[in-house]
C-alpha positions in Angstrom: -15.9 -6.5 -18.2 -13.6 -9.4 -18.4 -11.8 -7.9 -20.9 -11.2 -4.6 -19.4 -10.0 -6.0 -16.3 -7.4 -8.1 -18.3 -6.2 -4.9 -20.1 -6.3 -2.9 -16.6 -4.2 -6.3 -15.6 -1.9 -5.7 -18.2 -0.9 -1.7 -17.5 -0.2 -2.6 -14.1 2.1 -5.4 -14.7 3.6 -3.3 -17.1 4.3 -0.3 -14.2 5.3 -3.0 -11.8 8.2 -4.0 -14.3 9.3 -0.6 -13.5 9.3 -0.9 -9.8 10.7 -4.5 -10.0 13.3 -2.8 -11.9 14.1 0.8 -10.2 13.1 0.1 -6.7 16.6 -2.3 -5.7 18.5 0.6 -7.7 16.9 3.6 -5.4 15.7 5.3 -8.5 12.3 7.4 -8.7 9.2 4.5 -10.1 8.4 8.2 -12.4 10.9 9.9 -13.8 12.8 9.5 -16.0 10.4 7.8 -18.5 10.8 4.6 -19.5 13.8 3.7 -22.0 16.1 0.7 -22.7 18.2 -0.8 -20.0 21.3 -0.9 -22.2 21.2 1.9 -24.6 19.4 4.1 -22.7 17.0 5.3 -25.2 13.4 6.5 -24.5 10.8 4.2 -25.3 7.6 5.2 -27.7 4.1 4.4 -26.8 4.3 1.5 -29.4 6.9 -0.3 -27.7 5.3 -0.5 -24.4 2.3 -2.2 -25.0 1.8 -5.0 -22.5 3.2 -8.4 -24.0 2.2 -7.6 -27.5 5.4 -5.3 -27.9 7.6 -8.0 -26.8 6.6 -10.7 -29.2 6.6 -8.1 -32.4 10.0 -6.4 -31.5 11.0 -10.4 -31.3 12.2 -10.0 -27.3 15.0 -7.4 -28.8 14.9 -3.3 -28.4 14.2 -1.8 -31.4 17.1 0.9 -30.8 19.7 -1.5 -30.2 18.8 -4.8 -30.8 20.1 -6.1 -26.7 18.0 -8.8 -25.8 14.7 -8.2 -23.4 14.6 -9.9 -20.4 11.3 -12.5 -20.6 10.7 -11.5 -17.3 8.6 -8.4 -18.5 6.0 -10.1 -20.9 5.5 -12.9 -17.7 5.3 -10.1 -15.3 2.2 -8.4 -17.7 1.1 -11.7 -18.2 0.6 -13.4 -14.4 -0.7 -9.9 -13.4 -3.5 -9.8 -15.8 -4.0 -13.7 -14.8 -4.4 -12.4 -11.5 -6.3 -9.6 -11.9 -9.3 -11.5 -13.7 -9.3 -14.5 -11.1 -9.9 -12.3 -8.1 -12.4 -10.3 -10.5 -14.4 -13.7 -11.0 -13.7 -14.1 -7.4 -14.8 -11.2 -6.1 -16.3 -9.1 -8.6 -16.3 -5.1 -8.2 -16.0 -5.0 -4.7 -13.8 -2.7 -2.4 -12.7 -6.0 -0.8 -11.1 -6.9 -4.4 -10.2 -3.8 -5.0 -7.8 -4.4 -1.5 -6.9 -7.8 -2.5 -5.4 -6.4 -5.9 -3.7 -4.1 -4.3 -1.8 -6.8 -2.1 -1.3 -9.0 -4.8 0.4 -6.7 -7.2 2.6 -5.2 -3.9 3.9 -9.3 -3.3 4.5 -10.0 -6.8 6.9 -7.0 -7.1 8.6 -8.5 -3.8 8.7 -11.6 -5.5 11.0 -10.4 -9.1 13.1 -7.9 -6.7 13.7 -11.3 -4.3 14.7 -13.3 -7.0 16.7 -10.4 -8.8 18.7 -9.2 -5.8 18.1 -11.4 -2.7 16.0 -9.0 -0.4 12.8 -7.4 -0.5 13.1 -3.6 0.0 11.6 -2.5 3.3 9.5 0.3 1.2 8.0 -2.5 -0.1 7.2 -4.4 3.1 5.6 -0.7 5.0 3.5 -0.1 1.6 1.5 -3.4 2.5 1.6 -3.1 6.2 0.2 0.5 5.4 -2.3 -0.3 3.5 -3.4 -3.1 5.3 -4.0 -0.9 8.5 -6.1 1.7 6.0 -7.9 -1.3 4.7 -8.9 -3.0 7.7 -10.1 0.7 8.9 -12.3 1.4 6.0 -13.9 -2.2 7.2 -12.5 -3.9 3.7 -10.7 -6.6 4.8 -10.6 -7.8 8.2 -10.8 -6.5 11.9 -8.1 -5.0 14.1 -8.3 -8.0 16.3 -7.4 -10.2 13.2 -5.2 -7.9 11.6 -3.0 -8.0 14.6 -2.8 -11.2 15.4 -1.8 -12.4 11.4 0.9 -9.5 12.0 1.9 -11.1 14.9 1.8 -15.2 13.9 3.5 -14.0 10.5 6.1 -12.0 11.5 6.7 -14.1 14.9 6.4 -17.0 13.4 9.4 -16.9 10.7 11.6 -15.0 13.3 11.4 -17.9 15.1 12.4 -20.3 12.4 15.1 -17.6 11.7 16.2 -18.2 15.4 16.0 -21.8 15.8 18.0 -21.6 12.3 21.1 -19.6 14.2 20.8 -22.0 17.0 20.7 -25.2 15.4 22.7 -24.9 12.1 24.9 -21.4 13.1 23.7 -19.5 9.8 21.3 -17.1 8.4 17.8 -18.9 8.3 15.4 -16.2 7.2 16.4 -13.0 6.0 14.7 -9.4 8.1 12.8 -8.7 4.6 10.9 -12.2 4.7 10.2 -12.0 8.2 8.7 -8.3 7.6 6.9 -9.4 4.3 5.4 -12.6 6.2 4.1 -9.8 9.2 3.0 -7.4 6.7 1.0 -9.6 4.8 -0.3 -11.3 8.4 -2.0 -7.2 9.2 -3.3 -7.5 5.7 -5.0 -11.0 5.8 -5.7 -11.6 9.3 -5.0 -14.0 11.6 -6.8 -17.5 9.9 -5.2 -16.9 6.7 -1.7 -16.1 7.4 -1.7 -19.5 9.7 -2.9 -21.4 6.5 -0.7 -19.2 4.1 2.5 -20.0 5.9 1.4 -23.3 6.3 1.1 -23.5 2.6 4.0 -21.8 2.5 6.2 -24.5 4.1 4.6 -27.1 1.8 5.4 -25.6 -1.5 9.2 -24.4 -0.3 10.1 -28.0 0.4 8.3 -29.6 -2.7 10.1 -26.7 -4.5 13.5 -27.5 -3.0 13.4 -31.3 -3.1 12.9 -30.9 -6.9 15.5 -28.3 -7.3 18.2 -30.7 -5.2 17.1 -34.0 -7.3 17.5 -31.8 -10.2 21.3 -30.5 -9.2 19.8 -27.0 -10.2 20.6 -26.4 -6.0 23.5 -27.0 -3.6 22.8 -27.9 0.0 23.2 -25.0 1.9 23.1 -22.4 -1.1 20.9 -19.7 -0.1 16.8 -19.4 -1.9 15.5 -16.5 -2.0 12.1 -17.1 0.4 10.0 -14.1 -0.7 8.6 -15.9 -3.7 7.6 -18.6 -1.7 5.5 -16.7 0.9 4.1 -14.6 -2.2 2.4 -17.8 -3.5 0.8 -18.9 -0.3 -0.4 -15.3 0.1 -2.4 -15.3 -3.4 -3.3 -18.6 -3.2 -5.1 -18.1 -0.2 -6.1 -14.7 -1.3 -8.2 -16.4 -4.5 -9.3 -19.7 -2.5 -9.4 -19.9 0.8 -12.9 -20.6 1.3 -12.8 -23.3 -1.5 -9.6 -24.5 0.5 -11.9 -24.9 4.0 -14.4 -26.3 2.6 -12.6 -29.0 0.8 -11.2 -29.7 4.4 -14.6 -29.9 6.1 -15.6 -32.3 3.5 -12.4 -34.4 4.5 -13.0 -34.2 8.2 -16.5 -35.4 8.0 -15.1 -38.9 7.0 
């Protein structure tokens, strides 16, 4: 079973290279069928397999010879990754099923954030969408929860986007995180959005302070936040239980 979820992890991170590609560009995710970036030429069935095609083509198109971006075999990669750590987690379940469904949707935002600087508002109303259908069918969480994580995400970073104006007179957060951070607040509920952004915040700054002592990023250059609130999102998704009860355990001393 493990293996077929890998494999099923695979395919997907394979079409999700196509949205992270054709989304930002307002093309169709369908048509036309897949082909090279820089020669334009259709691609056979051999040289889309999932990572493999990558490392015999040697990261080049076989038409051409341009180079591949790595970005697709990593894509395949952490979304088979994924795929068989919320399997272990949750096994065949429709809850899962739901959490698969978000994680694929935030790693998309992710590669279009770093690509482009904004995450596409189709994006953003796919998860709110399916989070309302979800908490519906009784997969996921209740209404009660699902509004409140909408409201505490989305509220929370437009106040930090506020308080940024204010205080430093620029941009802070950009609409998309803010709608991305609501989004996945519906999805998740109201407890794990608090600890997700919480999270979040943690992993931006460590992220950031490494960047600056590296003089890889200029104070004040603009970061691209989506990735950021992605990670907190499906680490919480895979162990936030594990995560509470780690902190019970500390509280008790």
């Amino acid at each position: 079973m493990y293996l077929i979820v890998c494999i099923l992890g695979l395919l997907t991170g394979s079409f999700m290279n196509v949205c992270i590609y054709r989304i930002p560009k307002g093309e169709s995710i369908m048509f036309p069928p897949s082909h090279c970036s820089s020669c334009g030429h259709k691609l056979s069935p051999v040289d889309l397999i999932p990572v493999f095609s990558f490392l015999f083509l040697k990261g080049k198109c076989r038409y051409c010879k341009e180079k591949i971006s790595v970005r697709y075999p990593l894509v395949e990669a952490l979304t088979a990754l994924l795929f068989l750590l919320i399997y272990h987690q949750y096994g065949l379940t429709f809850k899962g099923g739901a959490y698969l469904v978000l994680v694929c949707a935030v790693i998309t935002a992710s590669f279009i954030d770093l690509d482009h600087m904004i995450i596409p508002n189709s994006l953003n109303l796919f998860i709110g969408i399916t989070g309302g259908i979800f908490i519906l069918t009784g997969w996921t969480v209740t209404w009660k929860q699902g509004i409140l994580g909408l409201c505490i995400g989305g509220g929370s970073l437009l106040l930090l986007g506020l308080l940024a104006v204010w205080l430093l007179k620029k941009e802070g957060m950009g609409g998309g995180d803010i709608k991305l951070a609501a989004a996945c607040g519906l999805y998740l509920g109201m407890d794990k959005i608090i600890l997700s952004l919480l999270l979040t915040t943690y992993l931006a700054g460590l992220i950031m302070l490494v960047l600056l002592a590296l003089r890889k990023l200029k104070k004040g250059q603009y970061v691209p936040f989506g990735p950021f609130i992605s990670s907190g999102v499906i680490i919480i998704t895979l162990f936030y239980n594990e995560i509470i009860n780690i902190y019970n355990k500390i509280t008790l001393y």
